[in-house]
Structure formats: C-alpha cells, structure tokens
N, C-alpha and C positions, 0 to 999 in steps of 0.2 A: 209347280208339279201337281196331276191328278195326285186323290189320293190312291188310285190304282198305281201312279208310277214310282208314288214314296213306295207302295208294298215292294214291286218289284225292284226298287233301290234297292230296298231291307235286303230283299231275296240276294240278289248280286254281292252286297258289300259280305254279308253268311259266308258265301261262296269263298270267296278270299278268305275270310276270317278262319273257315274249319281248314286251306290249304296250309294258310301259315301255323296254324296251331299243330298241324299232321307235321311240317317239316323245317318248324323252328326259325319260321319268317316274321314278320312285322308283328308287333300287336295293335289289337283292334283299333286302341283311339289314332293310330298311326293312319291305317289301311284306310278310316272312316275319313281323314282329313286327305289323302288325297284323294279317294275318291271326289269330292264334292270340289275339291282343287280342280281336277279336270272338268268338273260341270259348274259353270259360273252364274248358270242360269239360274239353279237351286235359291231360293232364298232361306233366309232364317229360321221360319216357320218350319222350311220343306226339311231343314238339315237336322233341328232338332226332333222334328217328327220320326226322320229316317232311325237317326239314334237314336232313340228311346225305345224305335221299336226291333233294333239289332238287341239292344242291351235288356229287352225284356226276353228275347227269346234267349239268350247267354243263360242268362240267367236262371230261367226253366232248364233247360236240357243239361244232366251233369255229364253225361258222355256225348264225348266231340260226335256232330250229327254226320249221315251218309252224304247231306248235303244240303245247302240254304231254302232250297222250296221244301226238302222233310221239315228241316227246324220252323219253318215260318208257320208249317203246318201244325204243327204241336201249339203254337200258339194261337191260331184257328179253332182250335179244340176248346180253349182256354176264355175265346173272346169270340165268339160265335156271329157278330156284326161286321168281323173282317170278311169271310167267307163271300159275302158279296161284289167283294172289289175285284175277286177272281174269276174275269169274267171276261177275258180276251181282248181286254181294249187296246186299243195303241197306249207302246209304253208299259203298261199290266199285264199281270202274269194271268197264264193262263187257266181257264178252268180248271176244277179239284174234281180229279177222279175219285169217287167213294171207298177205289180200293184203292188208292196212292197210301203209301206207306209213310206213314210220322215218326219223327224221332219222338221214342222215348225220354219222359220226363222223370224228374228227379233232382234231387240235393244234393247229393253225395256218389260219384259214381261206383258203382257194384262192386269192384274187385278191391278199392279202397276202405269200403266201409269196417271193413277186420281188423285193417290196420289202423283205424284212430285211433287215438286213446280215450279209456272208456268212458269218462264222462262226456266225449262227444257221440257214443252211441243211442242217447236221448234226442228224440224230435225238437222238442223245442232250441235245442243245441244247435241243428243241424240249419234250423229253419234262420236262427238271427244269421248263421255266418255268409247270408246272402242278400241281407239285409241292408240298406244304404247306409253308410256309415257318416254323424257328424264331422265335423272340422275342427280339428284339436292344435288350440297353438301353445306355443312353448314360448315364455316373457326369457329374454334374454338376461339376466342380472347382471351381465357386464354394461347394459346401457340402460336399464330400464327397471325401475319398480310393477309390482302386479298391480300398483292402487292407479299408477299412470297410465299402466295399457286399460286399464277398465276403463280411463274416462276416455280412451283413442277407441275401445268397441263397447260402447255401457250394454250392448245386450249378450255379450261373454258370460258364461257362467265358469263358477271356478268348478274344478274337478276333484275329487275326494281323492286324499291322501299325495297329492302333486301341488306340492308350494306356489308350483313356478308354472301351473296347465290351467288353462283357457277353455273353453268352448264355444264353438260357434253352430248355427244352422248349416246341415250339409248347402253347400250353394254357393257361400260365400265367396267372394273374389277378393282375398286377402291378396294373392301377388302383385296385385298393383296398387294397393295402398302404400300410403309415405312412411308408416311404421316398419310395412315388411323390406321395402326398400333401403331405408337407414338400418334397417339390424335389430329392432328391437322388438322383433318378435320372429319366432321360426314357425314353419308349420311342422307339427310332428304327433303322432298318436299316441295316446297318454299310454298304451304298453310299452312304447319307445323311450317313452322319459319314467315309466318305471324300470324299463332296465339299467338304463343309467344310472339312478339314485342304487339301484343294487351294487353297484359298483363303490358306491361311497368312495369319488374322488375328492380328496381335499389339497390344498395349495403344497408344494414342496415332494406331491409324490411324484414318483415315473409310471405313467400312465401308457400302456400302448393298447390300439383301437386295432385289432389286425385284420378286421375284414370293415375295414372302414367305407367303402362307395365314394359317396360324393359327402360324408362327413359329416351325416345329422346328427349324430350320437360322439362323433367326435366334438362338434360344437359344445352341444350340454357340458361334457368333461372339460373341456377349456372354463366354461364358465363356474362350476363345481369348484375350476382348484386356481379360480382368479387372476391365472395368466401367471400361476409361481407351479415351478414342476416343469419336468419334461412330459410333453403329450406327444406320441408319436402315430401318428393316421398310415399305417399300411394298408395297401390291399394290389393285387394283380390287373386290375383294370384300369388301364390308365386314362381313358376315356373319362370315367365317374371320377379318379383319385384328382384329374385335371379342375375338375369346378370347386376343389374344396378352395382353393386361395383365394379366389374372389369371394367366397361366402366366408371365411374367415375374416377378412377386410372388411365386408360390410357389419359382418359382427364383434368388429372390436378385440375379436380372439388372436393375437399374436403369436402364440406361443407354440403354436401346433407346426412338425415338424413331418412333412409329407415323407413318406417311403414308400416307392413303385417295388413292388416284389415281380421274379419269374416265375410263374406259375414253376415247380417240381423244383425248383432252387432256392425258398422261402429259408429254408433253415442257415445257410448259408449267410444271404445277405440279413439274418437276425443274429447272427452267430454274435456281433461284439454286445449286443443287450443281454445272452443270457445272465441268469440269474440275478438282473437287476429291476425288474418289473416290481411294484408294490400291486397293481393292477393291470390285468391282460382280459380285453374283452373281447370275445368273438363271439359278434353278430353271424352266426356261421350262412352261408348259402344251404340252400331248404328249399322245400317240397311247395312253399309259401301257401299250407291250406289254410294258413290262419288268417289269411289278406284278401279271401274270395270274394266279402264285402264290395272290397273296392277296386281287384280284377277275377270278376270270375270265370273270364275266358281262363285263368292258369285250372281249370280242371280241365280243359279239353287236351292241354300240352302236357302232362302231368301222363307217365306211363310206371307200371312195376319195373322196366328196367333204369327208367330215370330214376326212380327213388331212389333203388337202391345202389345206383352212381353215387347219389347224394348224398346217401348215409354214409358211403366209401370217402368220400373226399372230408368230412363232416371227423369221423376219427382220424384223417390225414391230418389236419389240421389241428385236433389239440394235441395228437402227437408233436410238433413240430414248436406249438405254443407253448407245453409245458416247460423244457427248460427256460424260456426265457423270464417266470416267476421266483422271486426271492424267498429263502425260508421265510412262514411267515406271511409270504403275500399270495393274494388271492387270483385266480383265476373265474373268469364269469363266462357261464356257457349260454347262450341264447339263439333260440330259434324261432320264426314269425311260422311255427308248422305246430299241428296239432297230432301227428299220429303219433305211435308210441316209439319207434324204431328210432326217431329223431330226437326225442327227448328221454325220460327213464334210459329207454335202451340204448342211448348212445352214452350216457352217463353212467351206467352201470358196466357198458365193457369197455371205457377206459380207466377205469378205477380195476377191472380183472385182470388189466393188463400191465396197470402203473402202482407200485408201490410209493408209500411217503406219499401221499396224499389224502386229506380224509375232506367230506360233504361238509358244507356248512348249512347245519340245516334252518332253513327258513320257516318259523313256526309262526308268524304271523308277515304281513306288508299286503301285494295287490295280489288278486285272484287266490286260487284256494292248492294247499299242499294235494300234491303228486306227484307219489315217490319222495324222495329227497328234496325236488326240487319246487317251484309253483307253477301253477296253469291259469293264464289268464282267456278267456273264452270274451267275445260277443256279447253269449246272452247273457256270463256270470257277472262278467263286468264292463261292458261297455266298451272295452276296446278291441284291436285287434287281437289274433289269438297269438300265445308265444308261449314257450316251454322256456324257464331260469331256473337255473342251477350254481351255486357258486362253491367251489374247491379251493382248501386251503395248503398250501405246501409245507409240511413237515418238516 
C-alpha cells in the first residue's frame, strides 16, 4: 500500500467505526481485522500503520465524528506532514478543502464532563485515561509462586500493594506463552485484582460472582479460597459465562459452580441462595469510562440515555443481590466507571432505599476515599479506573 492508500484505509475503516459506534455494531479491533481480511494484499507494515493511525485519531476526537475524512482531518491538524498525502492519487483521499469541516478534538466529550466525579475534573486526570495502558498479570496461587513466574518473565515488575500482580510492557504477547497456557498466570488489571482482595475471600465461604462474564474475577476468588467454599459465577450472557470452564480447567480452579441467569428473572433462579452469601460481588455493567485507555472508541457509543439505562439496571441489580447476603456478610459494589451517578450515587440511593445495611468504610487499601467508598484513577494509580464500595448486612 501507498502511504496515500494506508490514509484512505484509515479513512474507510473511521467510517464503519463512527456507524457501529452510532448503532451498536462491531467494535473497532473487530471491523479493523475484517477489513484487512478482505484485502490480502495489505501487508504488515501496511495493517499496523492503518491501525495506529485509526487509533490515533479514536483517541483525539471524544465525540463520535460526522465522519472518517472529518476525524482523519482532526488529526491533519495535529500532524501537519499528513496533509500531503491528500492529494488525489489512486487509492488516496482526496484533496483538503480549507473550509472542510474537522471533528472536534478533546478527552472527555462535552455533555459527560458534569457527570464525572470530581477528582476527574482535573486535566491531568483526564489526559492519563487515554493513555496506553501496561499489561498486568495475575500469578495464579493454585499453580504457581510469584518467585517462579518472575523467573518465566525476569522483566515483570511487582505491583504495590497486589501479592499476586505482575507487570509487563504494554505489547507483550503473553497469550501464547506456555505459562498462560498451563494456568499459571491470568492477564488481569491490577484494579481487577484489587477488587477482588476487597472481597477478602477465604476457603470455606460461599462466595457468588453475580456479574461474572467470562470469569476473571471469578478465577482470583477460587484461588483466594483454595478450592474449599462454594464459588458460584452468575451472569445473563451466556456467550462470556460459556469460556469460564475451560479457563477454570486450565487454572486448576474446580470448584466454581457456573449459573446462566434470565435477564428480569435473576431473583428467582437466586431464590435458593438467599441469605446464605458470606460474599456477593457485582462487577456491575457501566458506562466503562474507566477502561478508555484500552477502548476508547466506548466514548463514541456512550449517550446520556445509555447512562442512565445503566444506572437503572446498576440499582436493579443490588436490589435483586441483596437478599442473597447473610447477616454479617458482605456485599462488594464495583464499577470500571468514573462518573458520579455510577459510583457515590449509586451507593447512596440504595442504602435510601434499603435499611439494615451500613458502609464499610475503607479508610485505607488502593486509590483514594470517595464518598464511602475508593476511586482508583490512571493517573492516581496506575490502573484502570473503578468506583468500590463494600456493605455489610445487619
């Protein structure tokens, strides 16, 4: 490929990019691999070049663009040596009108910025959550010591305050090493394995995961409580809930006991566990502005009536969780979302609305108190962003 035909790649694969992100279609790294699926001709160079220069411009523009030649133009502005390439060739986009309209650049788009929470209304805040993020792995303790996975990666660094967290250069191609293959090590972002440790499972409790996916945070909990306890991995999507058994398998975690829920019939099929949970954690579905790092197309799919779907379903949900907590036992609320409505505010109107339950308030561990609960940020700490909160049943 010219490098005129990488631009207008860029330009084209945009295109798709802002349709799916407008009506809830593929995401990028999907749309980007078939495209280049259809052209065989593309080589290496040409695929990594096209992506790099999709994901630079994702990454400038916070609001979904009018369309792939505005966005690419924004970054035109940006990189002033592209401008040349637009210059009508075969393959190549065509000449830049001086009045051609640019998408709008920015971190954070417009009508969002109110709603974060406040420590993300500082720049430097705004600027790391679009920042490449390293590769954080999780040592397995049901197979593996931290001192043995150091010598499988000697250039890991350990992570402050995670026993069991790794670090790597963003890049790395852990999936296909023999460690990640046998189980003895997971990839997972060290605010993922602080939520976990929030949870302080230990062997002999009843543990449920209720918005479990595909089981990262179910995994850590198997190994937390050494394969003694009931661990029970719920969640409504059976597509994600299907990959946990073989990733259980390869991790040596047995004990984990899959449950498909129907979405608006949840309390039902939880009905014989109430009141016997020591520990209930929901990872709840969110806004995911804490994960921009490493998608930040989710600002362009991201609208005020999505939110606040999400806060709706977000109080559906610990409504339907709480009875299943034992006096005594704890309930852990967690979201990879930074604005306020999702975190404080979703914590503070189910406690308006649930008696016999009081905050447990975390006065020290990862990221810093907000509200009752902790904020762990980017730029504060390193990893994704996520709002924890933990309740105790009366």
């Amino acid at each position: 490929m010219t490098p005129q035909a990488r631009v207008q790649a860029a330009i084209e694969l945009l295109d798709a990019i802002i349709v799916a992100a407008r009506d809830g279609g593929a995401a990028a790294d999907t749309l980007i691999a078939r495209y280049f699926k259809e052209r065989r001709y593309a080589g290496s160079k040409d695929r990594r070049a096209v992506r790099d220069s999709v994901y630079a411009v994702i990454r400038l523009c916070a609001e979904r663009p009018a369309s792939g030649r505005a966005a690419m133009l924004a970054l035109v502005d940006q990189q002033p040596e592209l401008a040349g390439l637009f210059d009508g060739s075969a393959h190549g986009p065509m000449p830049i009108d001086p009045e051609e309209a640019r998408s709008p650049i920015g971190k954070v788009p417009r009508w969002l910025l109110p709603r974060l929470a406040e420590p993300l209304q500082d720049e430097i805040e705004q600027t790391e959550l679009l920042e490449r993020a390293p590769l954080d792995l999780r040592v397995n303790s049901l197979k593996c010591t931290v001192a043995e996975a150091l010598r499988l990666f000697p250039t890991a660094e350990a992570i402050d305050g995670l026993p069991l967290g790794l670090r790597l250069a963003e890049g790395e191609n852990i999936e296909h090493s023999l460690a990640y293959r046998d189980g003895l090590i997971e990839i997972q972002d060290a605010g993922s394995q602080h939520i976990v440790r929030a949870c302080r499972a230990k062997p002999g409790m009843t543990v449920i995961d209720l918005c479990a996916g595909a089981g990262g945070k179910t995994l850590a909990l198997a190994a937390d409580m050494g394969g003694e306890g009931m661990l029970v991995a719920a969640d409504v999507n059976r597509d994600r809930l299907a990959r946990l058994p073989e990733r259980a398998r390869r991790a040596g975690a047995n004990s984990i006991e899959p449950l498909l829920l129907d979405a608006g019939k949840e309390a039902s099929a939880l009905a014989a566990l109430n009141g016997q949970a020591d520990v209930v954690l929901i990872d709840a579905p969110c806004s995911g502005t804490g994960t921009w790092r490493r998608n930040p197309e989710a600002r362009w799919r991201l609208t005020q009536e999505r939110l606040e779907r999400l806060v709706a379903e977000q109080a559906r949900i610990l409504e339907f969780a709480a009875p299943l907590v034992k006096p005594g036992g704890r309930m852990v609320f967690a979201v990879c979302a930074l604005t306020h409505a999702e975190g404080v505010g979703q914590i503070e109107a189910f406690l308006s609305r649930n008696t016999g339950w009081k905050l447990e308030t975390i006065e020290s561990g990862p990221g810093r108190k907000y509200g009752e609960g902790r904020l762990l940020t980017p730029a504060h700490d390193g990893t994704d962003g996520f709002f924890i909160a933990a309740l105790v049943k009366l």
